[in-house]
Backbone bond lengths (Angstrom), bond angles and torsions (degrees), N, CA, C in turn:
res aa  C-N    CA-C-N  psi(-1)  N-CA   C-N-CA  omega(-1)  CA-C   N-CA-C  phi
1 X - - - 1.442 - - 1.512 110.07 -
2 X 0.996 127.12 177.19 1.633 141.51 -155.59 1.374 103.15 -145.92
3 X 1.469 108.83 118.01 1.567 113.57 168.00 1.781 121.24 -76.78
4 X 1.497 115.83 118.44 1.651 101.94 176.63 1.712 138.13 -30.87
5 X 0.760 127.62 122.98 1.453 114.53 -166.25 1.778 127.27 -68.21
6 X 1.712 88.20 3.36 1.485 102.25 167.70 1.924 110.74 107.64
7 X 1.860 93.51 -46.64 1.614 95.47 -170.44 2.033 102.74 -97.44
8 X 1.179 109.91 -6.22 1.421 119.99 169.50 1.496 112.05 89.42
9 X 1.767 112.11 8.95 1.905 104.59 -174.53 1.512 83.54 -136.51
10 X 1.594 152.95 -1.58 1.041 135.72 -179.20 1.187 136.16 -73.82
11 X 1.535 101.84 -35.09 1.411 120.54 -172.26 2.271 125.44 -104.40
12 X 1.147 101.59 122.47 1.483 112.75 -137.14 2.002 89.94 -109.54
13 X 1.332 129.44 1.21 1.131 132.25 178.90 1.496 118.03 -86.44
14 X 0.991 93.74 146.52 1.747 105.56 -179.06 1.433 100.67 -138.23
15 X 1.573 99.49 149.44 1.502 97.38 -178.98 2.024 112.78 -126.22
16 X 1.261 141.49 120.04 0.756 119.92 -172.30 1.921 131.73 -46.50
17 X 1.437 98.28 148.95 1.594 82.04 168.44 1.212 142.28 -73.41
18 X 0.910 151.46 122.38 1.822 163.45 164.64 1.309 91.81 -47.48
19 X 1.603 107.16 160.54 1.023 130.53 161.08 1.558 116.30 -71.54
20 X 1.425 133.07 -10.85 1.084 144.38 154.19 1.484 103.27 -64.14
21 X 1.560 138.45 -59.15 1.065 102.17 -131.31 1.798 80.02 -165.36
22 X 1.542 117.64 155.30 1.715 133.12 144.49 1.156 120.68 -1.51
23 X 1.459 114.92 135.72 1.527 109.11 167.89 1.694 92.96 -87.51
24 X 1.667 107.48 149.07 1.336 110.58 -169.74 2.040 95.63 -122.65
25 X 1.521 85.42 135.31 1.442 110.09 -172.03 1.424 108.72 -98.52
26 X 1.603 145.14 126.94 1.384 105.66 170.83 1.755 92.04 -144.92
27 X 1.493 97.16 145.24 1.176 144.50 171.25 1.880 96.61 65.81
28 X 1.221 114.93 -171.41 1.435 147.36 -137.75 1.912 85.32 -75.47
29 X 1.492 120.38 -38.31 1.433 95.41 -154.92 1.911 91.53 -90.95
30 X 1.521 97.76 -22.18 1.512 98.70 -168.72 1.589 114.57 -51.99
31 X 2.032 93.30 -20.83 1.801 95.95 -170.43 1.077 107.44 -95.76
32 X 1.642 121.29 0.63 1.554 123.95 -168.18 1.533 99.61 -79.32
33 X 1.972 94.69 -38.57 1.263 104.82 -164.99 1.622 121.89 -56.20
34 X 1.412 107.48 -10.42 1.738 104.44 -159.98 1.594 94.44 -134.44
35 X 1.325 112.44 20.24 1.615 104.58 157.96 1.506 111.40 -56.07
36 X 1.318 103.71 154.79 1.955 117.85 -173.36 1.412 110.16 57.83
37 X 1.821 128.07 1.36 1.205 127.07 -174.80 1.742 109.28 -106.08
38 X 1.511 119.28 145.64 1.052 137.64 165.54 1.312 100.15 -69.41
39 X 1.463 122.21 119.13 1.065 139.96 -172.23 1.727 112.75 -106.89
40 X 1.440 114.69 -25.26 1.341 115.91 168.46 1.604 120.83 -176.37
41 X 1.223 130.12 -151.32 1.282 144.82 157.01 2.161 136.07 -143.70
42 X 0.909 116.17 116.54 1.410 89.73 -171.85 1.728 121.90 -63.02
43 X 1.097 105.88 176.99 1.936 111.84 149.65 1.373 99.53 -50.14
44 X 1.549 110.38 152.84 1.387 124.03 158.66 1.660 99.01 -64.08
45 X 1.184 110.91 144.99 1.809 132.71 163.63 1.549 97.98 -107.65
46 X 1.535 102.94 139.50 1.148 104.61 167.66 2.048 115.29 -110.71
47 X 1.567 122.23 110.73 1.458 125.11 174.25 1.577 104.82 -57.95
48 X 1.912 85.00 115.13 1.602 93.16 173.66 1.656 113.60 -153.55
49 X 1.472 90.07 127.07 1.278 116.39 -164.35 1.725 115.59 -5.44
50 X 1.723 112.79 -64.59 1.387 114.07 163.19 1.138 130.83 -11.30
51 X 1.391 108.08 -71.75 0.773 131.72 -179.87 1.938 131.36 -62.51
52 X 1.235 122.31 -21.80 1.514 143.14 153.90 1.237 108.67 -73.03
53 X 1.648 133.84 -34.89 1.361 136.55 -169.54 1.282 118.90 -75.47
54 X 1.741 101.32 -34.38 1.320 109.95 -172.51 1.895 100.76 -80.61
55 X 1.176 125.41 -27.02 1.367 132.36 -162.36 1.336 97.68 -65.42
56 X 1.801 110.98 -58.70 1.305 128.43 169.00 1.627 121.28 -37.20
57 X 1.243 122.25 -37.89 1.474 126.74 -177.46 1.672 91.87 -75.45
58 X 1.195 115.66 -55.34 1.363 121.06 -167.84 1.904 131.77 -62.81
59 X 1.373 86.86 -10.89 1.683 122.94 173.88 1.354 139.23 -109.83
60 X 1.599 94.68 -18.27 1.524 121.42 -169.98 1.819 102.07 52.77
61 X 1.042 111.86 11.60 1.800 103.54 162.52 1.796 127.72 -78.45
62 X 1.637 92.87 58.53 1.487 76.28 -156.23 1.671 99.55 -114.31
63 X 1.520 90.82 85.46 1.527 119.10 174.31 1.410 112.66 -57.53
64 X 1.245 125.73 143.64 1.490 125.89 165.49 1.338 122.81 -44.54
65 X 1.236 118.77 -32.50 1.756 136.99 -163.50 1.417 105.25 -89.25
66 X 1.823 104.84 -27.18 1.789 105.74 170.27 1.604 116.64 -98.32
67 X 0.968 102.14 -19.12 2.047 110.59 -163.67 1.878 105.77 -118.46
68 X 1.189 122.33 -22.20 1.419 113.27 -173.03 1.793 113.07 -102.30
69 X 0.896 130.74 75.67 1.450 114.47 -165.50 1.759 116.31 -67.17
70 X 1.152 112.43 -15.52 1.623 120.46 170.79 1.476 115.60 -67.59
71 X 1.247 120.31 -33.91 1.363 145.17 -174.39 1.364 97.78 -78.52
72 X 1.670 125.54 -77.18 1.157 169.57 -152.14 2.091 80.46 -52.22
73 X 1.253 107.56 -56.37 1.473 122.63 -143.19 2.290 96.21 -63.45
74 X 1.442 101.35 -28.74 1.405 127.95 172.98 1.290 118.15 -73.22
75 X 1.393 109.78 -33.86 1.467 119.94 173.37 1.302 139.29 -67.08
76 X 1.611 136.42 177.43 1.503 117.63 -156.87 1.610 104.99 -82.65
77 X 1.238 125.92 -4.09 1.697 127.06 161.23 1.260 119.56 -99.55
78 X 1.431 137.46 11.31 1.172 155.52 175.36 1.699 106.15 39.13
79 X 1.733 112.07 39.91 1.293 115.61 163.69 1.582 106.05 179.94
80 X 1.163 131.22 -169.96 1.308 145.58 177.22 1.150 113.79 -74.92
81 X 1.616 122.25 111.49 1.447 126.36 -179.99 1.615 107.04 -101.09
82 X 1.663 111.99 144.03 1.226 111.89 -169.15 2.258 98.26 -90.66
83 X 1.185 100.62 168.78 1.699 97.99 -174.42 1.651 98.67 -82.80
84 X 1.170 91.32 169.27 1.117 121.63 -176.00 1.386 90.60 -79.74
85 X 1.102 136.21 -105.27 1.399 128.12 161.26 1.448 127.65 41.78
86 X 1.433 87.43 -64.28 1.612 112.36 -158.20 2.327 103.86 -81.91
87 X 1.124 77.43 -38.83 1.675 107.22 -178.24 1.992 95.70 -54.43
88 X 1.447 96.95 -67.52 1.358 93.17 175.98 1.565 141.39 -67.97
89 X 1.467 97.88 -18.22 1.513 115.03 169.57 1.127 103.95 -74.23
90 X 1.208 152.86 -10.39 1.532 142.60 141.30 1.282 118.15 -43.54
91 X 1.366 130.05 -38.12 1.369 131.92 -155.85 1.581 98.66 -55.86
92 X 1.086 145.95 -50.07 1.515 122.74 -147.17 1.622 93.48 -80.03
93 X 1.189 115.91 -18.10 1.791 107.26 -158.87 1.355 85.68 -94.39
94 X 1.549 141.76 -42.59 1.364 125.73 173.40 1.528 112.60 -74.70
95 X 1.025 121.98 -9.99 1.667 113.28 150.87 1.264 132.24 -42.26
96 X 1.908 84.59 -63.04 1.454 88.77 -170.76 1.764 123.09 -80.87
97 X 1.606 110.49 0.62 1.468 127.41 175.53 1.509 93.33 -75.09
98 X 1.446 113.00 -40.36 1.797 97.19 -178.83 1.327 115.12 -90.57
99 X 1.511 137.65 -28.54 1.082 141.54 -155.45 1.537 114.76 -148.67
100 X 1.314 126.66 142.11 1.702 134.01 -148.78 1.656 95.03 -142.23
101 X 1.556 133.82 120.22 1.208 105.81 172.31 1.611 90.58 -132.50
102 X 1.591 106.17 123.69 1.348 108.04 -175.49 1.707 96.00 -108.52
103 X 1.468 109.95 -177.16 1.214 102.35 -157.72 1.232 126.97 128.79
104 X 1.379 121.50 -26.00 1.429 132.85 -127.32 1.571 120.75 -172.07
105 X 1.507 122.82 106.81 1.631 119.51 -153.63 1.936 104.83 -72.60
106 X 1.447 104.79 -26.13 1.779 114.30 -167.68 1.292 93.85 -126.30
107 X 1.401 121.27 147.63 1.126 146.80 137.93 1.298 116.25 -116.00
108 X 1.792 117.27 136.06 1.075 92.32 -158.37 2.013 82.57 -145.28
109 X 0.938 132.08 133.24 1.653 157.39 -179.64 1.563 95.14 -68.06
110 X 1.269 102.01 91.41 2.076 106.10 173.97 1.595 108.06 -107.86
111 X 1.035 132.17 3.38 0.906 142.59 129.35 1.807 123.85 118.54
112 X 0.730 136.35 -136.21 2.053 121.64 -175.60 1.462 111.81 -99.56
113 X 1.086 144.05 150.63 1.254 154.49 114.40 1.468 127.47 -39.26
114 X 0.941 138.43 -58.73 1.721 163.59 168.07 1.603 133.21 -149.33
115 X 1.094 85.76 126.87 1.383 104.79 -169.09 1.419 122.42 -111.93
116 X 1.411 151.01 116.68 1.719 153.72 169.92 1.122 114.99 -129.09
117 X 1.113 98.72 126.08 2.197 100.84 154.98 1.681 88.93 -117.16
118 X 1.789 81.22 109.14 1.802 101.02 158.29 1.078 114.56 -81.29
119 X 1.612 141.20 -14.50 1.530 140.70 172.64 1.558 124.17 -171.57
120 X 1.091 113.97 156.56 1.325 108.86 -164.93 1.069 129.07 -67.01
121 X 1.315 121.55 -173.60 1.580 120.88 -177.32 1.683 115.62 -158.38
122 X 1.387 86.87 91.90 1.335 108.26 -171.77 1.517 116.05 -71.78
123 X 1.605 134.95 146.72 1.264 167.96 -166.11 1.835 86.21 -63.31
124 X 1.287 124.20 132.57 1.526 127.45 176.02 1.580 88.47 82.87
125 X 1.128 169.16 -32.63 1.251 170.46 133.25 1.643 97.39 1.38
126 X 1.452 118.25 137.36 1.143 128.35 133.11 1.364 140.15 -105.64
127 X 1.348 144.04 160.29 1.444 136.49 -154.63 1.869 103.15 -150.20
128 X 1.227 91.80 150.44 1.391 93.90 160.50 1.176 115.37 -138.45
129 X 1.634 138.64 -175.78 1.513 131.07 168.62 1.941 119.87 -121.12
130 X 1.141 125.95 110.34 1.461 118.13 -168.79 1.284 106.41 -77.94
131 X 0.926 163.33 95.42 1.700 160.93 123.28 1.411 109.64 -25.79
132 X 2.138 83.07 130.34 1.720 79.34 -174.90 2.096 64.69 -148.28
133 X 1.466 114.02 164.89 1.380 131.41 166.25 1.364 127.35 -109.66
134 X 1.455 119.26 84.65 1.096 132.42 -149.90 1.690 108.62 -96.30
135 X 1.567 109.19 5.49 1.339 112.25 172.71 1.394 116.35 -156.23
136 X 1.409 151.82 -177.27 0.795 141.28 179.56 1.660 105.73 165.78
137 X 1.950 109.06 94.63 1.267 105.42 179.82 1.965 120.55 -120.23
138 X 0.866 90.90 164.68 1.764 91.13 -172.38 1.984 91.68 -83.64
139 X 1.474 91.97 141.02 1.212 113.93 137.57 1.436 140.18 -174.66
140 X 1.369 112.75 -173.11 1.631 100.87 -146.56 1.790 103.13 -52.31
141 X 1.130 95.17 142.97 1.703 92.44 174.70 1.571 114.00 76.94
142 X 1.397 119.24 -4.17 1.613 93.81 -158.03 1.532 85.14 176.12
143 X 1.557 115.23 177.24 1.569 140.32 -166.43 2.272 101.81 -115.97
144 X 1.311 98.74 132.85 1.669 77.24 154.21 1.888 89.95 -126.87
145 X 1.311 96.70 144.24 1.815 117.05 165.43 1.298 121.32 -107.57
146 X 0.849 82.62 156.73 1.923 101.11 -176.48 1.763 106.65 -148.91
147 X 1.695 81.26 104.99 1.347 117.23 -149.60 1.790 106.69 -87.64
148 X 1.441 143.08 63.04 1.450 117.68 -159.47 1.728 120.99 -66.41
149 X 0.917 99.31 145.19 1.691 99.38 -177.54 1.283 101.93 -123.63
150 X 1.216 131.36 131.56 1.426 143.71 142.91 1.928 119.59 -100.29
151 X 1.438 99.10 133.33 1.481 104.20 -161.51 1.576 94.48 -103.68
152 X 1.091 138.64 101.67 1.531 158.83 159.50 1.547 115.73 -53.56
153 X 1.616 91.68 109.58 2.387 89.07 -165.40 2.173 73.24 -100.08
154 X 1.214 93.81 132.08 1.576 120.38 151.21 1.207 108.05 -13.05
155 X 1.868 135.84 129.87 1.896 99.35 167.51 1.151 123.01 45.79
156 X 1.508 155.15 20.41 1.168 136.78 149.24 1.642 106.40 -114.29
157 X 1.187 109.43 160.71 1.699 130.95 -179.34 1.172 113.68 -80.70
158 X 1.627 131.51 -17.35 1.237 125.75 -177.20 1.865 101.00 -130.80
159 X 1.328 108.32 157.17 1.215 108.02 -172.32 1.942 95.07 -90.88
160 X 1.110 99.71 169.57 1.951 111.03 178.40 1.229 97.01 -83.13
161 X 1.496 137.25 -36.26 1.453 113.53 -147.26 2.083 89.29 -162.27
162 X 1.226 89.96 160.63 1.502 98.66 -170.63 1.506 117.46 -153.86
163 X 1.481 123.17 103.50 1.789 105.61 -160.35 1.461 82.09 -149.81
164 X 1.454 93.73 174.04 1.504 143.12 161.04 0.812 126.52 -136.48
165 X 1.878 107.96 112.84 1.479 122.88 -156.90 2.020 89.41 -110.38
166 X 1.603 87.09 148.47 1.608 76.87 178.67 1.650 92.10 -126.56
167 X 1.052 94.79 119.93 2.262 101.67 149.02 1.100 115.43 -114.33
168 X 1.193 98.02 154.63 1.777 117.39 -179.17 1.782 104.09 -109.75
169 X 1.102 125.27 152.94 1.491 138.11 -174.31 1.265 90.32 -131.65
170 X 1.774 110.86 137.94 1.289 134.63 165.54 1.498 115.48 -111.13
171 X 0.874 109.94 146.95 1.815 117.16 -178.41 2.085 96.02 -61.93
């Protein structure tokens, strides 16, 4: 790993990830360095029911197709699909399982560029997230990124979900 260089643009090392832990990025040139680059992958997640139900109470989205699996089982995915929503509200915590960018006192969630769910993502489903850095701009004090994520369903040909998350880094 690589210690920050204190002012957040000096230090240009990256260290691969371990099976412990993030590949760690640090400061402004380290993120310049891996624009257009795949930067990692998460653990598989496994979509489970609980876990969609509770989102649903917490959203009031609690569609038949996300919350009823008896219903759900009749329906055009022949089970309980988790939201879209819910899929993407993972992103910062599977970020930060793949990717660490020290350097920097704030990080701060400014929010998406583009957003798709090309296909569903059914209950017993597992997922992962690919990180790649598809932007990387200066500003005063600090970095904003534009982070692409592709969400990977187990066995299927199309991914569930497809974005660009943007944070900004402050010195």
């Amino acid at each position: 790993m690589t210690e920050p260089s204190g002012d957040g643009v000096g230090a240009t090392q990256v260290s691969e990830a371990h099976a412990s832990g993030p590949v760690v990025i640090t400061g402004l040139e380290g993120l310049e360095a891996h624009v257009g680059q795949k930067v990692g992958v998460s653990d598989w997640k496994p979509v489970v029911q609980e876990e969609i139900t509770a989102f649903a109470k917490l959203t009031g989205d609690e569609q038949w197709i996300h919350v009823d699996p008896e219903r759900a089982a009749e329906g055009p995915f022949g089970t309980t699909i988790q939201h879209g929503f819910l899929t993407l509200g993972m992103s910062t915590g599977l970020l930060w399982s793949v990717c660490v960018v020290e350097g920097f006192g704030v990080i701060l969630n400014y929010g998406l560029n583009k957003v798709r769910f090309p296909s569903p993502l059914p209950v017993g489903s597992r997922i992962r997230m690919h990180v790649e850095i598809a932007e990387v701009k200066q500003l005063e004090g600090g970095a904003e990124v534009v982070w692409r994520l592709t969400y990977e369903v187990e066995g299927k040909p199309k991914p569930c979900c497809v974005a660009e998350l943007v944070f900004r880094y402050y010195g």
